[in-house]
One Martini backbone bead per residue (centre of mass of N, CA, C, O) as a GRO file, in nm:
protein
  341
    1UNK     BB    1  -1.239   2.784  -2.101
    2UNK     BB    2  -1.591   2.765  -2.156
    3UNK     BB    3  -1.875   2.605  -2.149
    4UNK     BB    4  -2.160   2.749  -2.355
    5UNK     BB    5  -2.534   2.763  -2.358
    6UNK     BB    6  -2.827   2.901  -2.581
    7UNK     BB    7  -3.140   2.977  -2.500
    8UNK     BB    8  -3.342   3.069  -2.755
    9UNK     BB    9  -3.139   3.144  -3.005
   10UNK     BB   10  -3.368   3.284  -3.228
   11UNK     BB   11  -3.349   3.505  -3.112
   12UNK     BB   12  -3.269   3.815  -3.044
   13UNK     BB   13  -3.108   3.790  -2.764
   14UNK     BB   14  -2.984   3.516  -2.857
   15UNK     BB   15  -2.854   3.666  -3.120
   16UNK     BB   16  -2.676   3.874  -2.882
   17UNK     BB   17  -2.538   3.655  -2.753
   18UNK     BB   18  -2.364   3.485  -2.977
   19UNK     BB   19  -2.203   3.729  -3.071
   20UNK     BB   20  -2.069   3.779  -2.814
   21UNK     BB   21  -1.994   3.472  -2.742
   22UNK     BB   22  -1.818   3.430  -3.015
   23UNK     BB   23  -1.611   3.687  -2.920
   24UNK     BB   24  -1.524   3.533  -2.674
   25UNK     BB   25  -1.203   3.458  -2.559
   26UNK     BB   26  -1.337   3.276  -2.273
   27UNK     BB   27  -1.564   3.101  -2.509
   28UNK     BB   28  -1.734   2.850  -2.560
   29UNK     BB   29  -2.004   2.766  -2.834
   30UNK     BB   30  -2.226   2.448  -2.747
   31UNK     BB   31  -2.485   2.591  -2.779
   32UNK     BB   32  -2.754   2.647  -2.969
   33UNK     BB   33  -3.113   2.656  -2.896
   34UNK     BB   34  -3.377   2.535  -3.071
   35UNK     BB   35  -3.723   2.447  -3.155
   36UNK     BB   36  -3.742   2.543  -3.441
   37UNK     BB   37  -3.410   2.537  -3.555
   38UNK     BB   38  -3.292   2.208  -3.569
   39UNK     BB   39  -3.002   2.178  -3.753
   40UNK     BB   40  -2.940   2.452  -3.838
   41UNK     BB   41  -2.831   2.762  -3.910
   42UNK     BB   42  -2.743   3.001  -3.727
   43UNK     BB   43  -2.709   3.197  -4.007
   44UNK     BB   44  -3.002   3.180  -4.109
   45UNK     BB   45  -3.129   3.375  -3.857
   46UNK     BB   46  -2.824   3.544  -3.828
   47UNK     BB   47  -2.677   3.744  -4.090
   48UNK     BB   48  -2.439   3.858  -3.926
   49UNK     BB   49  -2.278   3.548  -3.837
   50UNK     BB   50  -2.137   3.548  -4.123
   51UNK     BB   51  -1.833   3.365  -4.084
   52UNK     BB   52  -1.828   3.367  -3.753
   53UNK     BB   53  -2.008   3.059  -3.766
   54UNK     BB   54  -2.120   2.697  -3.807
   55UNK     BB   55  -2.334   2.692  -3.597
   56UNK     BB   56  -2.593   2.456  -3.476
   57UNK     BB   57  -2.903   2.410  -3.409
   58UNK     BB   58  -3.056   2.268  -3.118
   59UNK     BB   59  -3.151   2.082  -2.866
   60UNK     BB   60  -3.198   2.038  -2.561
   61UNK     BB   61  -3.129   1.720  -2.535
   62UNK     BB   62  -2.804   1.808  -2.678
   63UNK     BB   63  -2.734   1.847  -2.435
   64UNK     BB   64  -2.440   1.935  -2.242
   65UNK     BB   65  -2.228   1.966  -2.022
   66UNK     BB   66  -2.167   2.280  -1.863
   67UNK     BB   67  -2.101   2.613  -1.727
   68UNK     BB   68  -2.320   2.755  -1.902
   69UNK     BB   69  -2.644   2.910  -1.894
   70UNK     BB   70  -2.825   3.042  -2.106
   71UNK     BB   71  -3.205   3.203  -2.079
   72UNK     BB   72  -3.407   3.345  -2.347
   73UNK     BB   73  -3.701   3.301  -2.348
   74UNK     BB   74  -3.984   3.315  -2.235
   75UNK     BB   75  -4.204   3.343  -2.035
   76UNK     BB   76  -4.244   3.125  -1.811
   77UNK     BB   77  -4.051   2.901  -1.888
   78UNK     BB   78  -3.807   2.896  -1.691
   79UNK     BB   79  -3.916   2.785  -1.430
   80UNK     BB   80  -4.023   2.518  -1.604
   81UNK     BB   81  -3.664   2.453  -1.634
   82UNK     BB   82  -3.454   2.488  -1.384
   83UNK     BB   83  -3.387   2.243  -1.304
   84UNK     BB   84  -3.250   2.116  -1.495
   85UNK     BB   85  -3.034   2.359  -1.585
   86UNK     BB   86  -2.888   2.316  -1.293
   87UNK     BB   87  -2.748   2.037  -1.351
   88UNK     BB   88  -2.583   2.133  -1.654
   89UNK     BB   89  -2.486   2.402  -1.457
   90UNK     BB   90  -2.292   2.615  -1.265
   91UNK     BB   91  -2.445   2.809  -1.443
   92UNK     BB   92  -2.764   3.074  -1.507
   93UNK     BB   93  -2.874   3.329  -1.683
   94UNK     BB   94  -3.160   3.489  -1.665
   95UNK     BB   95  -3.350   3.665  -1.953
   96UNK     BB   96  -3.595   3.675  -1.800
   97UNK     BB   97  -3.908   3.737  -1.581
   98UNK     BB   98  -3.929   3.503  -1.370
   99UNK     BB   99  -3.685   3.643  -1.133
  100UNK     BB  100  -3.712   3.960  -1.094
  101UNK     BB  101  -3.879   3.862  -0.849
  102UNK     BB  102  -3.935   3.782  -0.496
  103UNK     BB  103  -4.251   3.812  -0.473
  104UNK     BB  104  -4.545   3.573  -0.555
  105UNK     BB  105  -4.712   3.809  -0.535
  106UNK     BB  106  -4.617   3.972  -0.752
  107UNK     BB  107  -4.585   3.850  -0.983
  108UNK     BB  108  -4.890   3.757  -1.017
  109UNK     BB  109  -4.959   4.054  -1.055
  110UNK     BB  110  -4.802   4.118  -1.300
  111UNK     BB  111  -4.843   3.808  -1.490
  112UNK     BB  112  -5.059   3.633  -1.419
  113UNK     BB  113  -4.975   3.393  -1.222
  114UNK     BB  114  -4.796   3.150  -1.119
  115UNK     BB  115  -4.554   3.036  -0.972
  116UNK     BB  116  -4.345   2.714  -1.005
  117UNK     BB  117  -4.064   2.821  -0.830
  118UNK     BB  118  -4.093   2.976  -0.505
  119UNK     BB  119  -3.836   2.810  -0.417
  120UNK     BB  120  -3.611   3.037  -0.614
  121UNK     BB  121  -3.606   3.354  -0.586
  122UNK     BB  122  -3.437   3.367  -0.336
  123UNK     BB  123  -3.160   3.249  -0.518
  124UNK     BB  124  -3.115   3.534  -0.686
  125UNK     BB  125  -2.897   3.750  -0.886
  126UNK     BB  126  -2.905   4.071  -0.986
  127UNK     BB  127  -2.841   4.210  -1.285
  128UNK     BB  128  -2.699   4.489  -1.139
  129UNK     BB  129  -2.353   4.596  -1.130
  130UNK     BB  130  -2.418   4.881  -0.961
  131UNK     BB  131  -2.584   4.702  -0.715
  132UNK     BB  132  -2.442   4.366  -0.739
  133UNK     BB  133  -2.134   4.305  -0.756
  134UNK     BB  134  -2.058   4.170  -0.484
  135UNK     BB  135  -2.284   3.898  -0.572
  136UNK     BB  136  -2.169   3.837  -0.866
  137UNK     BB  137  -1.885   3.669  -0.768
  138UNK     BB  138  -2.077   3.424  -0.637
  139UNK     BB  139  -2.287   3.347  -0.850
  140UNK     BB  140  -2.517   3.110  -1.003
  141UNK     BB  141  -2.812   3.276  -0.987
  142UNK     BB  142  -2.932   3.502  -1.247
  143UNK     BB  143  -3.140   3.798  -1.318
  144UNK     BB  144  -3.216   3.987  -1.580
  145UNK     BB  145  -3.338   4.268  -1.680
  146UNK     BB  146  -3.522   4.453  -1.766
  147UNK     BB  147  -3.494   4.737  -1.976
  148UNK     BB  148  -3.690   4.954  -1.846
  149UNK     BB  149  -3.541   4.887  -1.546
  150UNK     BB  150  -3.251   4.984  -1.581
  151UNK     BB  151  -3.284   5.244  -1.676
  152UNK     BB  152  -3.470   5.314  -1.397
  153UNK     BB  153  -3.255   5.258  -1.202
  154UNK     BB  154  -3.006   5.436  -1.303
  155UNK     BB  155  -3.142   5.705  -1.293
  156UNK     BB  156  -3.201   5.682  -0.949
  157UNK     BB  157  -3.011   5.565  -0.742
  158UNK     BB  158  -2.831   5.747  -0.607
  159UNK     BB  159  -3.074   5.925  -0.483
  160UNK     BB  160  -3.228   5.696  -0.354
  161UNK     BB  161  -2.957   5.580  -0.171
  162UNK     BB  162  -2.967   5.939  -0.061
  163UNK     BB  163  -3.223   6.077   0.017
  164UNK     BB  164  -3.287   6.306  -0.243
  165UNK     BB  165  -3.606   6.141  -0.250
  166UNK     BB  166  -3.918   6.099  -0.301
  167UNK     BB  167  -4.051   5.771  -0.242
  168UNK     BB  168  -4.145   5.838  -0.576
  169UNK     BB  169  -4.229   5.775  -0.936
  170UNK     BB  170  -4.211   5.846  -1.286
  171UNK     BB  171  -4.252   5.673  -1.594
  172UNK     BB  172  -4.136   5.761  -1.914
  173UNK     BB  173  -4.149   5.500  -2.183
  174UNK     BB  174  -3.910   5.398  -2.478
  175UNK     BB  175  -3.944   5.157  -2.730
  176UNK     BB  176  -3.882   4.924  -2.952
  177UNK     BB  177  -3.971   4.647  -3.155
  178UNK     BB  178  -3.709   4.465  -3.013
  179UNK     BB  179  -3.883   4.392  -2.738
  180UNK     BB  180  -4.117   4.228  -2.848
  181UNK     BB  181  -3.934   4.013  -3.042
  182UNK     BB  182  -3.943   3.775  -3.303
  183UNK     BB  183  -4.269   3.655  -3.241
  184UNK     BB  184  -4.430   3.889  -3.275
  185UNK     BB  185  -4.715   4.033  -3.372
  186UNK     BB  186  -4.952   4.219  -3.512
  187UNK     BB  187  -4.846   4.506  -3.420
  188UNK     BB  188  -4.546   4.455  -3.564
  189UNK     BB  189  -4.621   4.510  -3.813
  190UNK     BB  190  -4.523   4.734  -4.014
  191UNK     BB  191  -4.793   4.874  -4.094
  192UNK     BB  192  -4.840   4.925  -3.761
  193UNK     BB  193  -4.540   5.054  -3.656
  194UNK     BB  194  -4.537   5.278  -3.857
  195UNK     BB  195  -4.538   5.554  -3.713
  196UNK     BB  196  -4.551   5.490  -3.414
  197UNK     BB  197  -4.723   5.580  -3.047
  198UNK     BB  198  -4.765   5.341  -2.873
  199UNK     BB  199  -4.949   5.257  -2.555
  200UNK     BB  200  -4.960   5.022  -2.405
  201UNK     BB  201  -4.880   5.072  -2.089
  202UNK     BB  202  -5.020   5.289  -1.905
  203UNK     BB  203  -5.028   5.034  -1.676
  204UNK     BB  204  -4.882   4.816  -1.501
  205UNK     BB  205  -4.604   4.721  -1.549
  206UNK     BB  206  -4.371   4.513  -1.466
  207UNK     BB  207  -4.085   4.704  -1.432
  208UNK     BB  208  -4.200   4.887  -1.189
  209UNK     BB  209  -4.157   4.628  -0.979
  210UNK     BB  210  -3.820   4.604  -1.033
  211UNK     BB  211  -3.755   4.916  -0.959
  212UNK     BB  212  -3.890   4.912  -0.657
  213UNK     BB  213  -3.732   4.704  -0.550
  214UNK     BB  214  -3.451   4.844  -0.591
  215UNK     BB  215  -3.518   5.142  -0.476
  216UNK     BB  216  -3.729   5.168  -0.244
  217UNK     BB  217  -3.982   5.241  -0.398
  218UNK     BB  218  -4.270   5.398  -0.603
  219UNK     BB  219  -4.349   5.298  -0.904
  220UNK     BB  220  -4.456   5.425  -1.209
  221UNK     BB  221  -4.557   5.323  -1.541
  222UNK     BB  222  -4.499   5.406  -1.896
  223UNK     BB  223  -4.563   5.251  -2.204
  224UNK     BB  224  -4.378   5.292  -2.543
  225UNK     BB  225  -4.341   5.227  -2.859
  226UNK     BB  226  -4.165   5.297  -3.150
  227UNK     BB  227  -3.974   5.335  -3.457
  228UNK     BB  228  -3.816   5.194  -3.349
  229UNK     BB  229  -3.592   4.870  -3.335
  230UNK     BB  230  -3.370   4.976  -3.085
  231UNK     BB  231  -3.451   5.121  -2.784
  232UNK     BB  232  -3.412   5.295  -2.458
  233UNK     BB  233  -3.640   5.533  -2.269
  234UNK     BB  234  -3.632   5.709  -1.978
  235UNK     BB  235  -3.862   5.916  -1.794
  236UNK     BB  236  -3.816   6.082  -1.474
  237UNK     BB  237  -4.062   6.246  -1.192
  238UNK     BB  238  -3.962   6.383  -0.929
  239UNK     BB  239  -3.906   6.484  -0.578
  240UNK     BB  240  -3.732   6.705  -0.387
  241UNK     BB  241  -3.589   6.728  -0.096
  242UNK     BB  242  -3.569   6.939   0.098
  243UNK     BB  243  -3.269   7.121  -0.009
  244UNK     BB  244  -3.252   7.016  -0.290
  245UNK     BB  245  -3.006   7.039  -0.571
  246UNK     BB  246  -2.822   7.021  -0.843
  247UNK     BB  247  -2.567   6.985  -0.711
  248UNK     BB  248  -2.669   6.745  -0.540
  249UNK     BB  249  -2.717   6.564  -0.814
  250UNK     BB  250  -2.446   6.575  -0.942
  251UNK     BB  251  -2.289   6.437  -0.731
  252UNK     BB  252  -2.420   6.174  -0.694
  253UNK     BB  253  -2.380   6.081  -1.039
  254UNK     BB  254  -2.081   6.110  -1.018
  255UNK     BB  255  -1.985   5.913  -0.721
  256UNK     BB  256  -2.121   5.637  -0.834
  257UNK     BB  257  -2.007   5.669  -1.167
  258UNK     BB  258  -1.703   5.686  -1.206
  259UNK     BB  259  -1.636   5.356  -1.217
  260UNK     BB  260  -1.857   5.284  -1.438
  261UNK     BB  261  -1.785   5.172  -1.711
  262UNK     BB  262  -2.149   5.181  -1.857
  263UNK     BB  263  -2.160   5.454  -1.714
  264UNK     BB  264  -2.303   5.782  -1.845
  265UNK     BB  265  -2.277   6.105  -1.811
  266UNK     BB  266  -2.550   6.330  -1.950
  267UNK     BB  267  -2.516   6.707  -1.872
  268UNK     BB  268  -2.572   6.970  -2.107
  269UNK     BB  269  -2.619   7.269  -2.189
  270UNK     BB  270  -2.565   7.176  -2.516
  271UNK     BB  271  -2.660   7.017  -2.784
  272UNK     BB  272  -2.766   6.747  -2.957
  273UNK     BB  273  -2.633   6.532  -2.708
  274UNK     BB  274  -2.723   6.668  -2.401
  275UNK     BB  275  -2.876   6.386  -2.376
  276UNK     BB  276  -3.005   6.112  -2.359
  277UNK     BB  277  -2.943   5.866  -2.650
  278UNK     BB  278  -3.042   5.568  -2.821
  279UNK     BB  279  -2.870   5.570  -3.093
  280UNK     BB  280  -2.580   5.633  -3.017
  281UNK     BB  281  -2.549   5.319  -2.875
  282UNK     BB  282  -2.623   5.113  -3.071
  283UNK     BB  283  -2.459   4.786  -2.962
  284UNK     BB  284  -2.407   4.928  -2.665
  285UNK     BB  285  -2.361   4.866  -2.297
  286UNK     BB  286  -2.425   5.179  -2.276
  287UNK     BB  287  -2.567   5.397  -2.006
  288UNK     BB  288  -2.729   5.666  -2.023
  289UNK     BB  289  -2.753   5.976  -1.790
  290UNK     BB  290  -2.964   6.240  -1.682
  291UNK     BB  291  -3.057   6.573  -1.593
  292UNK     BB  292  -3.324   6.783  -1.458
  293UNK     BB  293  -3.387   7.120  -1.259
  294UNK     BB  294  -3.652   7.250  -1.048
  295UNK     BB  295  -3.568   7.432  -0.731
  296UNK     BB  296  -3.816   7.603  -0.688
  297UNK     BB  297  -4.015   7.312  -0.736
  298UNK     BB  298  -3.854   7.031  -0.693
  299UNK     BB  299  -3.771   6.936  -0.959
  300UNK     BB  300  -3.714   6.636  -1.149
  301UNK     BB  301  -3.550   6.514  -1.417
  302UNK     BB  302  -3.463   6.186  -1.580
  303UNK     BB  303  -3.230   5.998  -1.818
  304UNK     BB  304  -3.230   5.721  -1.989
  305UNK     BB  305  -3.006   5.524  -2.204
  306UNK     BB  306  -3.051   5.222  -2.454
  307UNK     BB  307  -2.982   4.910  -2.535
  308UNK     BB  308  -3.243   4.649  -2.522
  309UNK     BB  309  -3.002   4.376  -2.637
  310UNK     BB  310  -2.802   4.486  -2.411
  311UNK     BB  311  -2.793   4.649  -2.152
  312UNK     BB  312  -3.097   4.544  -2.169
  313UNK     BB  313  -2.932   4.223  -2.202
  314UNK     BB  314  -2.688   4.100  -2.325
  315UNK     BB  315  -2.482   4.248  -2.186
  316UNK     BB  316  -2.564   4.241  -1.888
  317UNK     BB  317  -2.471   3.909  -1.892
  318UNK     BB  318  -2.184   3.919  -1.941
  319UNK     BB  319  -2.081   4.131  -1.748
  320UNK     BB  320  -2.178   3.914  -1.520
  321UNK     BB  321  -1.970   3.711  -1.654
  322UNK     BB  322  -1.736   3.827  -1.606
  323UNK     BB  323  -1.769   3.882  -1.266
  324UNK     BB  324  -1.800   3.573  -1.198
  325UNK     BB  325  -1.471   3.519  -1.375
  326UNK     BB  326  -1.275   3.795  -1.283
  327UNK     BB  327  -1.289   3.948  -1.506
  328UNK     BB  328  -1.316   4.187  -1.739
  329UNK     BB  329  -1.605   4.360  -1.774
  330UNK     BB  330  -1.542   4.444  -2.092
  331UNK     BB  331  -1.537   4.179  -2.227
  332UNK     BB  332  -1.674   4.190  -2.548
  333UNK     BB  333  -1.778   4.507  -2.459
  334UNK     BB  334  -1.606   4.762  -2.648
  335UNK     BB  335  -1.860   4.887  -2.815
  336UNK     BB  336  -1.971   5.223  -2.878
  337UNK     BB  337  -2.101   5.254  -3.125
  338UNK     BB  338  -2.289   5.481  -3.341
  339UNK     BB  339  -2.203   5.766  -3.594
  340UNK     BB  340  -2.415   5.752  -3.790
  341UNK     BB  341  -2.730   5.576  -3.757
   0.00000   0.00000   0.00000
């Protein structure tokens, strides 16, 4: 049994991480640390987790030496905070975009600002077990992908690293409003988000950054609201290299994808829900991906969906601590999906 911390705890995402590891078999949750709300009940700020635990928000300063931190905090936070927490845990996982860049002259292209900590971005192994397993087996400091970064990695992977696409690709991505956090501002109250179709960023979102780096591509996104309260989608639009058809995309991505736990190719014929749906995900760890061609054109188009708070988020973090613990992977990560939901 472990004991870990999660910070930022009264957030969407920590409050996802709390679920997840308080019904974790190989986990005991000592500290959920939030600045808003020390001394309260867990379940006071979620209370779906009523029954659950008992457990109250402490502060930073309350914690005592654990086994693993979780950083659920805002962007920018965790940099200026990991020689503390590296100091009080044998492990990190940092679920902000402070790390999930290698190089500070991108960071701060992306972000805005200067890095607090450039001298341990390349110190992190990224959060995505289909492309990173065999390096989070020995990880002390992983970071954890953006959600629409994750998504569009998994959409894409199998072809960037088989050179059936042309090094450049276009994503046009979509998330629900908790994607945005618990503290986000005037955009996302309901008055303003209900029946949205929001483009918040034409151009130059962070998460592109996130893929062109794993993918070894150009990636340009484009991201959109939706009123949806969860879930994120993004359809991905590239060029197959001369010679390359529809067969050689299902193999490359039957191939790659075969023996991994949650991801799941989605490529039918017919049917509701032929293409990934970011619906029928809700609660699960699970990213679909599916894909379709036109041979004469050369145009590829791929499709993937999952939950921004699992797969996109604390799901993606914990299967990295089973992962990183020899653990199985799918431990505590076991829920399938609702239909209908």
């Amino acid at each position: 049994m472990i004991r870990v911390a999660v910070v930022g705890a009264a957030g969407y995402i920590g409050g996802e991480l709390l679920r997840l590891l308080i019904g974790h078999p190989e986990v005991e949750v000592a500290h959920a640390v939030s600045s808003r709300f020390p001394g309260k009940r867990v379940d006071g700020v979620h209370p779906n987790l009523r029954s659950a635990t008992d457990l109250l928000f402490s502060t930073a300063d309350e914690v005592e030496e654990c086994d693993v931190v979780f950083l659920a905090t805002p962007h920018r936070a965790a940099m200026t905070q990991m020689e503390r927490w590296t100091g009080q845990a044998k492990q990190v996982f940092d679920l902000t975009g402070d790390f999930r860049l290698d190089d500070p002259e991108v960071f701060r292209r992306y972000y805005g600002t200067e890095h607090a900590a450039p001298h341990l971005l390349g110190d992190f192994v990224p959060g995505i077990p289909e492309l990173y397993r065999d390096r989070l087996r020995t990880a002390d400091l992983v970071s954890v992908p953006g959600c629409m970064a994750v998504a569009g990695v998994l959409a894409l992977h199998p072809l960037a690293v088989e050179s059936l696409i042309e090094p450049r690709a276009q994503f046009d991505a979509r998330t629900g409003s908790s994607g945005s956090g618990a503290t986000a501002g005037e955009a996302n109250l309901h008055a303003e988000r209900s029946g949205a179709m929001r483009v918040f960023a034409p151009t130059g979102h962070r998460h592109e950054a996130e893929i062109s780096r794993h993918l070894g591509i150009s990636a340009a996104m484009t991201a959109t609201g939706v009123e949806a309260v969860r879930g994120v989608q993004t359809v991905c639009h590239a060029t197959l290299r001369p010679g390359v058809g529809k067969s050689e995309v299902r193999r490359a991505f039957r191939e790659h994808y075969r023996d991994e736990p949650f991801v799941r190719v989605v490529a039918h014929q017919r049917g509701t829900f032929r293409y990934p749906e970011p619906k029928i995900l809700l609660g699960s760890n699970f990213c679909d991906v599916g894909f379709a061609v036109d041979e004469e054109a050369g145009r590829l188009v791929t499709i993937a969906a999952l939950d921004n708070l699992m797969k996109g988020g604390a799901g993606n973090a914990v299967q990295c601590l089973n992962i990183r613990m020899g653990w199985p992977e799918n431990l505590g990560l076991s829920f399938p999906g609702l239909h209908p939901a």
